[in-house]
gemmi code that builds the backbone of each chain (N, CA, C; Angstrom):
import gemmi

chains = {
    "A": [
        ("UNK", (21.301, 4.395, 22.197), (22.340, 5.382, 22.461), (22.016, 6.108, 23.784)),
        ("UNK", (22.687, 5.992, 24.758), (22.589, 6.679, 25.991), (22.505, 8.328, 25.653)),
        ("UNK", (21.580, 8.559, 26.611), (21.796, 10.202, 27.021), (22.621, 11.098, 27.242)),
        ("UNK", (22.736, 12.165, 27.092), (23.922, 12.677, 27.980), (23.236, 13.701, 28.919)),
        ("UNK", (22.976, 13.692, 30.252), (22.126, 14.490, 30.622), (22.963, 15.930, 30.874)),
        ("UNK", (24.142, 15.955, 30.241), (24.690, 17.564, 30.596), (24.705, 18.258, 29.402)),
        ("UNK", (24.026, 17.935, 28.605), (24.104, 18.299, 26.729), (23.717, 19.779, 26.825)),
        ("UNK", (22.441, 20.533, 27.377), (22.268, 21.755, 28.022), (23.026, 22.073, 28.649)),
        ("UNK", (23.839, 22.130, 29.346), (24.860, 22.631, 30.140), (25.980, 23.244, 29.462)),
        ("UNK", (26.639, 22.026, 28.338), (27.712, 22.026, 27.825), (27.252, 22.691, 26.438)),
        ("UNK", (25.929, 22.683, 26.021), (25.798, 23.549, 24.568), (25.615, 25.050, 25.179)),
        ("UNK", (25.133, 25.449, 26.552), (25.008, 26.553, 26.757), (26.552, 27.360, 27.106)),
        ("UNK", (27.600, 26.622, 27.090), (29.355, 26.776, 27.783), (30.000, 27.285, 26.258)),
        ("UNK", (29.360, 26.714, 25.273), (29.603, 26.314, 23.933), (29.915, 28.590, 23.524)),
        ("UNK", (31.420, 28.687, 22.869), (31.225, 29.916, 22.217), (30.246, 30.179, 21.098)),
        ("UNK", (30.044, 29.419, 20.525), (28.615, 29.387, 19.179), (27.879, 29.780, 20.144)),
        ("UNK", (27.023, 29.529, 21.138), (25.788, 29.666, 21.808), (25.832, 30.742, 22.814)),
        ("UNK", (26.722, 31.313, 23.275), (27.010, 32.359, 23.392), (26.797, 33.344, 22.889)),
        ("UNK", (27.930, 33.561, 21.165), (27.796, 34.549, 20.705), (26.378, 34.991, 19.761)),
        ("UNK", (25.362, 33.400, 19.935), (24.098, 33.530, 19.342), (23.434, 34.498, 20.231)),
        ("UNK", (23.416, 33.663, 21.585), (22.553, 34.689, 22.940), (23.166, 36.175, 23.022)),
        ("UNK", (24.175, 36.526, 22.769), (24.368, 37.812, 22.815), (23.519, 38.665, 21.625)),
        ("UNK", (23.763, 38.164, 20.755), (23.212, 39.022, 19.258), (21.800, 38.801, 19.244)),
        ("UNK", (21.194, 37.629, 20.278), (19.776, 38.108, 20.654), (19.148, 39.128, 21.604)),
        ("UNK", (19.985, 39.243, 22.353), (19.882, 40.098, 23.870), (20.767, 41.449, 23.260)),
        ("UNK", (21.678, 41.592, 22.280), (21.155, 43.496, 21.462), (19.956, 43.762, 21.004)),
        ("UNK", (19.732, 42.500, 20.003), (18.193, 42.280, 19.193), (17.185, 42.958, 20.230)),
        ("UNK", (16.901, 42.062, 21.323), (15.822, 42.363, 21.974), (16.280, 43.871, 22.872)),
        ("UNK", (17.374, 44.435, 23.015), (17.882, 46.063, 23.599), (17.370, 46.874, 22.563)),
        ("UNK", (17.358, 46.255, 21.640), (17.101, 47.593, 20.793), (15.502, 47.828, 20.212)),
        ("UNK", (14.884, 46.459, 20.675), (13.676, 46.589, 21.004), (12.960, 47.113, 21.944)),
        ("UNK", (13.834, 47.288, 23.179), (13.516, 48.028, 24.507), (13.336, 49.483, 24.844)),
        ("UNK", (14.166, 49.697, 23.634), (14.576, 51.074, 23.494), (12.991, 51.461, 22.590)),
        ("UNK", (12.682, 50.763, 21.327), (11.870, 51.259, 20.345), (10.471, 51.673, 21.529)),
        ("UNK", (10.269, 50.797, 22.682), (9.301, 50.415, 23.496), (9.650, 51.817, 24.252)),
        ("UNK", (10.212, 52.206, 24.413), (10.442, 53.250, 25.730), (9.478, 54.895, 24.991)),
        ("UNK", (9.023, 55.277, 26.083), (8.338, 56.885, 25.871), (9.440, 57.231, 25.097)),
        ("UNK", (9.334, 58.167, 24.063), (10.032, 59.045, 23.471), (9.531, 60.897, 24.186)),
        ("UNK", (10.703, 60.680, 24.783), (10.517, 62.432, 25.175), (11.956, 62.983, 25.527)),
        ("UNK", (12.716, 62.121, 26.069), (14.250, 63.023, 26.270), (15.397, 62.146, 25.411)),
        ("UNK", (15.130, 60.945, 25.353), (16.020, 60.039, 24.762), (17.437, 59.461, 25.823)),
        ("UNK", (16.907, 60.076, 27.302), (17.808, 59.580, 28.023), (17.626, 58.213, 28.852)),
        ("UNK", (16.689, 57.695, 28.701), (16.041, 56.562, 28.911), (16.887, 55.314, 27.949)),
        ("UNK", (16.490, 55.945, 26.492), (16.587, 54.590, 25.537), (18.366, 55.047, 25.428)),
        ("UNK", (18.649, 55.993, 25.984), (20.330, 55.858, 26.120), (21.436, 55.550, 27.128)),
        ("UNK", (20.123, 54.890, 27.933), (20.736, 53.897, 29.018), (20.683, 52.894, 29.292)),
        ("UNK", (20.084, 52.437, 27.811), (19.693, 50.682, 27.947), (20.959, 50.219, 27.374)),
        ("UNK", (21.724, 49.402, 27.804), (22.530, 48.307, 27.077), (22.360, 47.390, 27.414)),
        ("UNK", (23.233, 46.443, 26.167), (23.122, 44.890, 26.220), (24.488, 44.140, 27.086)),
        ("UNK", (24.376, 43.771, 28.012), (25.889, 43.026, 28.193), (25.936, 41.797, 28.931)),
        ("UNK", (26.615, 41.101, 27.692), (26.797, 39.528, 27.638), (25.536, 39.168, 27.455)),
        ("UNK", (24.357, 38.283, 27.871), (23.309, 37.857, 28.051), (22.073, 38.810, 28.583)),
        ("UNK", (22.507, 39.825, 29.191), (21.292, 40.612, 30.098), (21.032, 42.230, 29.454)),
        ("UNK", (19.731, 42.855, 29.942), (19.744, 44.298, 29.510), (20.057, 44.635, 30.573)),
        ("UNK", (20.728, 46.206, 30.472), (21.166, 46.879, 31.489), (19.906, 48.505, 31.593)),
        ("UNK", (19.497, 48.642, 32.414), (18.718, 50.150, 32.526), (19.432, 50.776, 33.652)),
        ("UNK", (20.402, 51.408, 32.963), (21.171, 51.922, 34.393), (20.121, 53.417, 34.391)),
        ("UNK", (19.124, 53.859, 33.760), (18.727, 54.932, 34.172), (18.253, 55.440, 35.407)),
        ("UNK", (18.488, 56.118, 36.637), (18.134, 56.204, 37.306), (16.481, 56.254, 38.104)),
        ("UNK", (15.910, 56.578, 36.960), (14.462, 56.338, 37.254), (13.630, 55.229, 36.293)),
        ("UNK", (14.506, 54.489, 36.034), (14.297, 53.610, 35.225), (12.691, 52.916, 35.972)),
        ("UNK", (12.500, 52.438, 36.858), (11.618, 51.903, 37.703), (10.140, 52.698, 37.715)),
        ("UNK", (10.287, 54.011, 37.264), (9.307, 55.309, 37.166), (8.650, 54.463, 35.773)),
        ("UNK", (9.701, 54.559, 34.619), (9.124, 54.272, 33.349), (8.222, 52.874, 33.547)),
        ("UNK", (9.167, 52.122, 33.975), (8.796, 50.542, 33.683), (7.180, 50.369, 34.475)),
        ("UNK", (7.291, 51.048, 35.715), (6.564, 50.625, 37.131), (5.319, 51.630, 36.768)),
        ("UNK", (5.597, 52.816, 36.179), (4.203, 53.827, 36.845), (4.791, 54.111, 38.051)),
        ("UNK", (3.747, 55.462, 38.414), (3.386, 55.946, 39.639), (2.232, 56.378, 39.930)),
        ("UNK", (1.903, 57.466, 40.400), (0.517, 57.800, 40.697), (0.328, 58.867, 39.508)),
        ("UNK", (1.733, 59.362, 39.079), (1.723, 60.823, 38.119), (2.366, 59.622, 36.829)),
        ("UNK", (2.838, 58.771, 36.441), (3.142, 58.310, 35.204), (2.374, 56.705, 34.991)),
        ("UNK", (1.976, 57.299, 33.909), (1.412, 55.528, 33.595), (2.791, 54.151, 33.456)),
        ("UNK", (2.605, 52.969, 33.516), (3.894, 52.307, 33.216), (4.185, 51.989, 31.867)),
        ("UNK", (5.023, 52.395, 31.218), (5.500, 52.020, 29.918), (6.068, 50.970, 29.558)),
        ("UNK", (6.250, 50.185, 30.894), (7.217, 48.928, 30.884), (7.561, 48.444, 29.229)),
        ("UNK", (8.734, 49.420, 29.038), (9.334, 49.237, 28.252), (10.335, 47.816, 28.045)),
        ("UNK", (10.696, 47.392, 29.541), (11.496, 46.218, 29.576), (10.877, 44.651, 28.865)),
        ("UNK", (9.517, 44.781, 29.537), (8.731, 43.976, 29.681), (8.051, 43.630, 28.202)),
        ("UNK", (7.730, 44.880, 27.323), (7.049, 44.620, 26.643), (8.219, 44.598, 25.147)),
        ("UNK", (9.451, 44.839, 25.489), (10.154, 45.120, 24.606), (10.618, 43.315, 24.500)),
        ("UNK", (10.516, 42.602, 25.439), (11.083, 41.316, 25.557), (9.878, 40.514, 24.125)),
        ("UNK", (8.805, 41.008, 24.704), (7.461, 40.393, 23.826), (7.398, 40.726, 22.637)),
        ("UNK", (7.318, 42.254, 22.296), (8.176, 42.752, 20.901), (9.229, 42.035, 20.404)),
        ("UNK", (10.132, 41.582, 21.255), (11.526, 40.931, 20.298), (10.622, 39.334, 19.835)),
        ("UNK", (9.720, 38.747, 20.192), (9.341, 37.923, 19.408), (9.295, 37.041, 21.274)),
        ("UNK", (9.932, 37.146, 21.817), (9.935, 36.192, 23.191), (8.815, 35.870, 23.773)),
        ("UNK", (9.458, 34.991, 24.910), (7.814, 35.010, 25.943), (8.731, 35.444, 27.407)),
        ("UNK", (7.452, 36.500, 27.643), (8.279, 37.062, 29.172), (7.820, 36.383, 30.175)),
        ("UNK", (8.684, 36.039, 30.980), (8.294, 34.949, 32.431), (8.642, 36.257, 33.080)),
        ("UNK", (7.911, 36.577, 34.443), (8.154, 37.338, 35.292), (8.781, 36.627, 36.352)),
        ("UNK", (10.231, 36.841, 36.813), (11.072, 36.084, 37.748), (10.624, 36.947, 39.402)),
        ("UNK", (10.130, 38.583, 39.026), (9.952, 39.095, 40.328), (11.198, 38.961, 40.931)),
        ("UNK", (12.823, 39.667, 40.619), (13.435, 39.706, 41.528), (13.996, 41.018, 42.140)),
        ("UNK", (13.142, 42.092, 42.099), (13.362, 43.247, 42.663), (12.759, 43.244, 44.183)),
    ],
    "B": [
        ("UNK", (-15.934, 39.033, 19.019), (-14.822, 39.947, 19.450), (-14.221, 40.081, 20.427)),
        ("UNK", (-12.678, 40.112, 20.139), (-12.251, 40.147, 21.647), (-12.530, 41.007, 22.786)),
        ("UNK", (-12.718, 40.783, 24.380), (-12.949, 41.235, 25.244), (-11.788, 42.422, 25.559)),
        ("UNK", (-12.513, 43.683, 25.861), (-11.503, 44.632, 26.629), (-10.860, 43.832, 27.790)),
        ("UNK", (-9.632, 43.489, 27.988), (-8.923, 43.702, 29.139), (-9.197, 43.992, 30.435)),
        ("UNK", (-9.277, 45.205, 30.243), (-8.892, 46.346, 31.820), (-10.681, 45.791, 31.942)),
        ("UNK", (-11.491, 45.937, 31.124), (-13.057, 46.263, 31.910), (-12.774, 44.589, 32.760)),
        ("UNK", (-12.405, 43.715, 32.046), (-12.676, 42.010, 32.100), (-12.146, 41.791, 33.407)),
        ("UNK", (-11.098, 42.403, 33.764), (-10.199, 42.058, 35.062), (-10.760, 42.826, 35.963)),
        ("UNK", (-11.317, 44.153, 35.525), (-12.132, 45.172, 36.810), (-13.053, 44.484, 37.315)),
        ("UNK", (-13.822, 43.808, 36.554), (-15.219, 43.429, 36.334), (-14.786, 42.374, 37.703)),
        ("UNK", (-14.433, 41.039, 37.049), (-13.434, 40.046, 38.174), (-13.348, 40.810, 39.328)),
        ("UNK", (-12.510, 41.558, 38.936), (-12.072, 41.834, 41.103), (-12.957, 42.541, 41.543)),
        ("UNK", (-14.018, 43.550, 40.755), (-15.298, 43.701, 41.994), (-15.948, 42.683, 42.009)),
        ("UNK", (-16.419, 41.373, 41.906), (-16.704, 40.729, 41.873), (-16.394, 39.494, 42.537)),
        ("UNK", (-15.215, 39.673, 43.193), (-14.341, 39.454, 44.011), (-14.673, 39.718, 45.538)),
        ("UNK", (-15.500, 38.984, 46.481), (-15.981, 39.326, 48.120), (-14.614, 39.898, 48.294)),
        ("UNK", (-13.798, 38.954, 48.285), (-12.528, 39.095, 49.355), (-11.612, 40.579, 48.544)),
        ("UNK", (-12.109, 41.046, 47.206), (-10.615, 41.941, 47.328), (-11.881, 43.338, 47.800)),
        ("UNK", (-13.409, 43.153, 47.384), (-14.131, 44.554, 47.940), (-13.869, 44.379, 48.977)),
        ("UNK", (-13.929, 43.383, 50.157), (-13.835, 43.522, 51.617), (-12.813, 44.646, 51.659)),
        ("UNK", (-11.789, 44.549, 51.063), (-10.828, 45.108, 51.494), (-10.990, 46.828, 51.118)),
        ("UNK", (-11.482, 47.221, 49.627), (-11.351, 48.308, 49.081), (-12.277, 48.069, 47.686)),
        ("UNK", (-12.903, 49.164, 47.771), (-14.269, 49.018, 46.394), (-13.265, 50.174, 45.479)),
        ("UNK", (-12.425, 50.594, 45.904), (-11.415, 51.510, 44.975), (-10.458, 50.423, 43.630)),
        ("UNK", (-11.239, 50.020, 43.016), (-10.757, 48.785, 42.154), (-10.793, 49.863, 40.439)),
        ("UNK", (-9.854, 49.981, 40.006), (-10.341, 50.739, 38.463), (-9.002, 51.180, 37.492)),
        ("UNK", (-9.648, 51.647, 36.162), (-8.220, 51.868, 35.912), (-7.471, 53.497, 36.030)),
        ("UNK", (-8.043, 54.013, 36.716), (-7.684, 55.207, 37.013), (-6.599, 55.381, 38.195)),
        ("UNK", (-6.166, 56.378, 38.701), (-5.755, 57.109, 39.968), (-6.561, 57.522, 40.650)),
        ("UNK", (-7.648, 57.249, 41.494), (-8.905, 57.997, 42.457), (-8.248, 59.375, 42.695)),
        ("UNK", (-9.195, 60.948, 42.646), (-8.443, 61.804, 43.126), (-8.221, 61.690, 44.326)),
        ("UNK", (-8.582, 61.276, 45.522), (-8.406, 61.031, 46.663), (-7.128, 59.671, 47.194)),
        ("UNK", (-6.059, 60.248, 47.505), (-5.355, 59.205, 47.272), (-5.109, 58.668, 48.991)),
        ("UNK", (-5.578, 59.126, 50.004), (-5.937, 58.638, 51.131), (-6.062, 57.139, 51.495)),
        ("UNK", (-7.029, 56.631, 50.946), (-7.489, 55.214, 51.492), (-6.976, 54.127, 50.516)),
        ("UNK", (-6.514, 52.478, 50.495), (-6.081, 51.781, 49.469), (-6.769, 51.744, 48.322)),
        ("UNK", (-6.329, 51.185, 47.273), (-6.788, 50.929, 45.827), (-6.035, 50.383, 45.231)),
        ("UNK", (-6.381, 49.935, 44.056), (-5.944, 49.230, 43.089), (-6.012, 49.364, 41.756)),
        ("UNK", (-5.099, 49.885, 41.017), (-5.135, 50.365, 39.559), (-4.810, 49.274, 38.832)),
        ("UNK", (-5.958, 49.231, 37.731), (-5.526, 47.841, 36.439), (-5.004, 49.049, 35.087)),
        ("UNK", (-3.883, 48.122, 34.732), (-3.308, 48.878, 33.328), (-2.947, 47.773, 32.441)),
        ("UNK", (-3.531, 47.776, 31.051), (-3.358, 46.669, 30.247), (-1.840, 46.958, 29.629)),
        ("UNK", (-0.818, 46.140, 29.580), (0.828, 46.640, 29.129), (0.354, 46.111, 28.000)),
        ("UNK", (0.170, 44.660, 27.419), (0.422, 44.421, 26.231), (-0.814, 43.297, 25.358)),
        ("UNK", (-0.866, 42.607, 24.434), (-2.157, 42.113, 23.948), (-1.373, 41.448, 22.596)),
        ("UNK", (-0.847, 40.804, 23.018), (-0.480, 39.800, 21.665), (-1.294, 38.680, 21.282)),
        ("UNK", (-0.952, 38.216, 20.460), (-1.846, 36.943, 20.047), (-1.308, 35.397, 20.186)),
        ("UNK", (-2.034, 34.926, 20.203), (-1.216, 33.304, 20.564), (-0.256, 32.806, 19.247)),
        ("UNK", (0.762, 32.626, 19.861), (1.662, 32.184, 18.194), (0.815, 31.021, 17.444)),
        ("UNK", (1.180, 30.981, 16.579), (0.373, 29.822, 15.510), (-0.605, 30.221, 15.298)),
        ("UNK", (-1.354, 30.990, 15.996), (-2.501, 31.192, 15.478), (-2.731, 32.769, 14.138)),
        ("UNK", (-3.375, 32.065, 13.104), (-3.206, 33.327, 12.445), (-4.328, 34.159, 12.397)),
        ("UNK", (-6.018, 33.675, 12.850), (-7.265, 34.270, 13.760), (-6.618, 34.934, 14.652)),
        ("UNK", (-7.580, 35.996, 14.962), (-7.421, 36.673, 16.237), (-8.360, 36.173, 16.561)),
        ("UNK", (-8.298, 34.991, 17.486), (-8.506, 34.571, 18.586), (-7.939, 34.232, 19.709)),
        ("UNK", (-7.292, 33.628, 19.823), (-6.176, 33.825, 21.673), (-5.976, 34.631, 21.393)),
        ("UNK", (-5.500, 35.355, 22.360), (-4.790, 36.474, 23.114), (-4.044, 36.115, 24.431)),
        ("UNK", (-2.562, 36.504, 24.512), (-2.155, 36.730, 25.731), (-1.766, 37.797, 26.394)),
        ("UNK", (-3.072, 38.554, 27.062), (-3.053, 40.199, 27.958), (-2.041, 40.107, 28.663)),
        ("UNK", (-1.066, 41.169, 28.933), (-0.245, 41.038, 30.069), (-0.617, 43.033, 30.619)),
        ("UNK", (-1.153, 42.156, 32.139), (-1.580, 43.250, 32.622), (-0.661, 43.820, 34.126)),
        ("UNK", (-0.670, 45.316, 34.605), (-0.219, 45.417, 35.757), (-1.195, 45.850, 36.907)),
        ("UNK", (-1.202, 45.294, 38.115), (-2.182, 45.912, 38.950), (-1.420, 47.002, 39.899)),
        ("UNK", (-1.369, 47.829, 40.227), (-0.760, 48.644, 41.349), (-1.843, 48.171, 42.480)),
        ("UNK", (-1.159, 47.965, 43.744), (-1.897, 47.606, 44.704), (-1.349, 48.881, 45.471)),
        ("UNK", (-2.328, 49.639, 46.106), (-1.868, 50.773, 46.854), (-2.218, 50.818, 48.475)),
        ("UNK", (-1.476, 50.648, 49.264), (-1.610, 51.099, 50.742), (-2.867, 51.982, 51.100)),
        ("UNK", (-2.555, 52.575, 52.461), (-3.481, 53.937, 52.765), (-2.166, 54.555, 53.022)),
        ("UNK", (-2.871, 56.284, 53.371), (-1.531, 57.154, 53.960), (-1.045, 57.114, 55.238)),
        ("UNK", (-1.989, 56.214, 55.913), (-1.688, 55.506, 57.274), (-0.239, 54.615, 57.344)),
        ("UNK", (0.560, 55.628, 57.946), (2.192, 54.521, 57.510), (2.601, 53.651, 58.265)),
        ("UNK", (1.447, 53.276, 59.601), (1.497, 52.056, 60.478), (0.682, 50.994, 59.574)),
        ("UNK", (-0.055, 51.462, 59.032), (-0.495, 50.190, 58.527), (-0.529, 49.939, 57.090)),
        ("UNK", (0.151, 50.904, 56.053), (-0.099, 51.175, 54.826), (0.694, 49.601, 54.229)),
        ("UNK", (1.969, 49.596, 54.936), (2.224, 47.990, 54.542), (2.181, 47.163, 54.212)),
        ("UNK", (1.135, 46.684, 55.471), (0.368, 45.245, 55.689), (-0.997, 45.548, 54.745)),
        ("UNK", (-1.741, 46.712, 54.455), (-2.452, 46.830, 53.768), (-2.354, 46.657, 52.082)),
        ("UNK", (-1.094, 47.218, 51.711), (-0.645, 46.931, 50.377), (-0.446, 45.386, 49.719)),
        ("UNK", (0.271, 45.034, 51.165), (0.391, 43.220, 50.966), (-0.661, 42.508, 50.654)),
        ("UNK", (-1.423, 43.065, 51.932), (-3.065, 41.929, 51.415), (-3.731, 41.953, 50.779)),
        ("UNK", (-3.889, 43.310, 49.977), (-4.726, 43.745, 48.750), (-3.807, 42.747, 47.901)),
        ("UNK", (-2.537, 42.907, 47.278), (-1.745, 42.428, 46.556), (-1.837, 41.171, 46.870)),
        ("UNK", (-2.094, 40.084, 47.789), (-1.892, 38.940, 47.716), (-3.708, 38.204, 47.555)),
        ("UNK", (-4.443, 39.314, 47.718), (-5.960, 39.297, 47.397), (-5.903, 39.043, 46.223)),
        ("UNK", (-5.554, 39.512, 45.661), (-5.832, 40.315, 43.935), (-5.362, 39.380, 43.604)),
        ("UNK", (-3.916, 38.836, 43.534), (-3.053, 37.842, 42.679), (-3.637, 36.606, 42.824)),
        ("UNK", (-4.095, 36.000, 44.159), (-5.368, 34.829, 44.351), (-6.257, 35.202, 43.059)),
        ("UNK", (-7.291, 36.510, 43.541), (-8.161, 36.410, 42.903), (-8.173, 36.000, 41.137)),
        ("UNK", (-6.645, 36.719, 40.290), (-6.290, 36.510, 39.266), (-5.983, 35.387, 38.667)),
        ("UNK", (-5.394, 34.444, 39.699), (-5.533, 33.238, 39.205), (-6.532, 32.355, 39.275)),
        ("UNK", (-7.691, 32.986, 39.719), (-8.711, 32.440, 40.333), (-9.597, 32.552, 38.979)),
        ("UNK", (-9.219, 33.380, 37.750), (-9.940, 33.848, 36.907), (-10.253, 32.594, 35.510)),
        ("UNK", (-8.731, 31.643, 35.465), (-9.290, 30.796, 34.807), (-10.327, 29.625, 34.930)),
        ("UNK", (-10.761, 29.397, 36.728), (-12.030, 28.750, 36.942), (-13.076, 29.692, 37.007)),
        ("UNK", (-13.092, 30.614, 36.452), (-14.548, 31.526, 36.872), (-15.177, 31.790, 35.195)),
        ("UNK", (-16.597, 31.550, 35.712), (-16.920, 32.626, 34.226), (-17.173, 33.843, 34.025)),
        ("UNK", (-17.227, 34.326, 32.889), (-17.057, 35.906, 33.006), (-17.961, 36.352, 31.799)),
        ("UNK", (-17.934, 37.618, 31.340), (-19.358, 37.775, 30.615), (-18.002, 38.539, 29.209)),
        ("UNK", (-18.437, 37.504, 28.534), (-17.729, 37.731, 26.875), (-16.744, 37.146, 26.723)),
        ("UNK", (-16.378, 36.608, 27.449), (-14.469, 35.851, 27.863), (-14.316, 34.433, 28.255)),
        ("UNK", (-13.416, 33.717, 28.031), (-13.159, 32.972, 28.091), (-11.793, 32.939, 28.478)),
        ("UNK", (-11.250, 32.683, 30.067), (-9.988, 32.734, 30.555), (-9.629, 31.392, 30.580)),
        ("UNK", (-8.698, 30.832, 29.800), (-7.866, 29.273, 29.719), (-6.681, 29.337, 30.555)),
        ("UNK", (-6.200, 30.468, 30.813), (-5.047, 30.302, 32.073), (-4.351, 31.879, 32.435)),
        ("UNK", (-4.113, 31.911, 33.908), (-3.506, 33.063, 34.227), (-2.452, 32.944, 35.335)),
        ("UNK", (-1.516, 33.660, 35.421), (-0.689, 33.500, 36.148), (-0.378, 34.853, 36.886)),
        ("UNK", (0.278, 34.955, 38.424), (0.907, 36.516, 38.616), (1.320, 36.374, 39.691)),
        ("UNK", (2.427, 37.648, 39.443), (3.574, 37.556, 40.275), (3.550, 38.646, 41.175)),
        ("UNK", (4.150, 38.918, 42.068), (3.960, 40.406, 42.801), (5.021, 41.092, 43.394)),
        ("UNK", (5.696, 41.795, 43.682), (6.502, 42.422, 44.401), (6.422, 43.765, 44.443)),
        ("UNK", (7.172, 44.271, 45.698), (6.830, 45.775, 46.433), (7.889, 46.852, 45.985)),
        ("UNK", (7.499, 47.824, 45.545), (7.605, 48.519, 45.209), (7.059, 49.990, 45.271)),
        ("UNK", (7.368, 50.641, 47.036), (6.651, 51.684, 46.935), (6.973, 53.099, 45.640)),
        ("UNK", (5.882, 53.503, 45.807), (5.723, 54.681, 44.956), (6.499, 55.471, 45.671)),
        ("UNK", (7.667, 56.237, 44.890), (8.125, 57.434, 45.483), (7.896, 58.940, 44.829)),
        ("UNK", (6.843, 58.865, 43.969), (6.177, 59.816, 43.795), (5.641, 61.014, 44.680)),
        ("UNK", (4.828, 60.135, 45.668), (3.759, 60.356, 46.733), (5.461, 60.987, 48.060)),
        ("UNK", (5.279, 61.990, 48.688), (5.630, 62.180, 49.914), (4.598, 62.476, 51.310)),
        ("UNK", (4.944, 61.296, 52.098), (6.104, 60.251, 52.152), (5.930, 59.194, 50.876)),
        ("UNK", (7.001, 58.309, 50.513), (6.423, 57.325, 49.460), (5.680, 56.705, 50.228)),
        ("UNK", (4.524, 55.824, 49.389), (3.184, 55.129, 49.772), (3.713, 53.812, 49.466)),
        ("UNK", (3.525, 53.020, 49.993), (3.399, 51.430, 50.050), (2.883, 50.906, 48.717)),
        ("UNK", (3.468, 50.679, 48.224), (2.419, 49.778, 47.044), (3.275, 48.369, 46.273)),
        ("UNK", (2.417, 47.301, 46.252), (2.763, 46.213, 45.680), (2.090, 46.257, 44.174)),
        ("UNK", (3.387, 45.431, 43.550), (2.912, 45.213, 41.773), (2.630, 43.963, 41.710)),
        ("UNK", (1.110, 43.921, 41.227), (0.916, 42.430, 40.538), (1.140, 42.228, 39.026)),
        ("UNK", (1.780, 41.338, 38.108), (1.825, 41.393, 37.183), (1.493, 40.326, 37.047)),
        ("UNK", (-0.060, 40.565, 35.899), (-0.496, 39.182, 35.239), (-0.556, 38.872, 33.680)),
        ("UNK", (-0.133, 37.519, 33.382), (-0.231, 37.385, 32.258), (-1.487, 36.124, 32.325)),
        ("UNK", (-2.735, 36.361, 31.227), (-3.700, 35.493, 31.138), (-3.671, 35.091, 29.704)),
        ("UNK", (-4.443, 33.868, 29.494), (-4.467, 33.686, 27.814), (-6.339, 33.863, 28.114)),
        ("UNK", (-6.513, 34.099, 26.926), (-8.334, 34.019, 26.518), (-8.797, 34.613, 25.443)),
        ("UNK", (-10.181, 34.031, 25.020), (-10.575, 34.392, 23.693), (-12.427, 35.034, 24.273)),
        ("UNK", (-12.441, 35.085, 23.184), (-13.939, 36.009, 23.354), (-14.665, 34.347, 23.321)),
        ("UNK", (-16.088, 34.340, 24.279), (-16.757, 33.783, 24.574), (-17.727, 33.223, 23.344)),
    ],
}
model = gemmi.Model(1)
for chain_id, residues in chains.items():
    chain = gemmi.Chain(chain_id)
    for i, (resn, *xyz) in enumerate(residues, 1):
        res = gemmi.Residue()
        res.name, res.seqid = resn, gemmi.SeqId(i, " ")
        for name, pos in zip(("N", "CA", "C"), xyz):
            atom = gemmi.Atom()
            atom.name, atom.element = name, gemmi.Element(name[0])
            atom.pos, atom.b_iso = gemmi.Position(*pos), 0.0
            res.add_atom(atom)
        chain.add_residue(res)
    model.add_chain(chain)
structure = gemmi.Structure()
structure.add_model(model)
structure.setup_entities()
């Protein structure tokens, strides 16, 4: 039986596989959130999930994740991915 | 027992000609003197190898801050080379031996990201490594 070498392509186009990857990528948001410092709650109330990706629209979002010289890094993003059960590849695209 | 982290990777990069050439400020602290470059190790996370139900693997995922000087002609190029020192040296860790450890593989990535903490912000590159290893 021949291959089909676009079978990934076309199962990832697929609405089933979609609406799976979405309900993993809240899964793992709301793991991001559990991961984040608890001190104002404006952090873990700027994480959303949309479509496939997390969103940190917090403005100092980069403070939490990164450290500075005055905050340790909480990389909440990072470790919340590993918490959801994943494996984090670092793509480095900032 | 498993190896601390932060000491295992400190240990490594002083140990390291090429990243002391650059800066013996290697640790997991903030030096109070924030003048001259350095390099802060912070352990983020410490899971265990799936399948395994021993704690034995481990996969550390660590961050290095690579820090400039306050010199802003050269704080730059200084942040870079520490950072591209270090990330060599890190992957350099699964051929090396080390005292209690056993490193089977490491990987790391880097990008810049000055601190805007510091005025002016300071130069600093992030290494992020993930290694697997078990106690020796």
């Amino acid at each position: 039986m021949p291959r089909n070498p676009n079978l990934e392509a076309e199962l990832a186009a697929s609405p089933e596989y979609q609406a799976g990857m979405q309900q993993i990528t809240r899964i793992v948001a709301a793991t991001v959130q559990d991961q984040a410092p608890n001190v104002t709650g404006y952090y873990e109330g700027h994480i959303a999930a949309e479509g496939t990706q997390i969103v940190a629209s917090d403005f100092a979002w980069h403070l939490v994740e990164f450290g500075s010289v005055n905050n340790p890094p909480y990389a909440p993003l990072r470790r919340g991915v590993i918490a959801a059960g994943l494996r984090f590849v670092d793509e480095s695209r900032i | 027992m498993l190896p601390d982290t932060e000491v295992l990777v400190v240990a490594h990069l002083r140990a390291t000609d090429a990243v002391m050439a650059l800066t013996q400020r290697v640790g997991t602290k903030t030096p109070v003197s924030l003048d001259g470059q350095f390099a802060k190790v912070t352990l983020l996370d410490e899971g265990m190898h799936r399948g395994s139900r021993a704690l034995h693997v481990v996969h550390p995922l660590v961050q290095i801050d690579c820090y400039g000087s306050s010199n802003r002609d050269s704080a730059h190029a200084e942040a870079s080379l520490l950072a591209r020192t270090i990330r060599e040296a890190i992957v350099a860790m699964a051929a090396a031996s080390h005292s209690g450890a056993v490193v089977t593989a490491a990987r790391a990535t880097q990008r810049r990201l000055p601190d805007s903490e510091l005025d002016p912000p300071r130069e600093r590159y992030i290494v992020t490594c993930e290694l697997t290893l078990h106690a020796a």
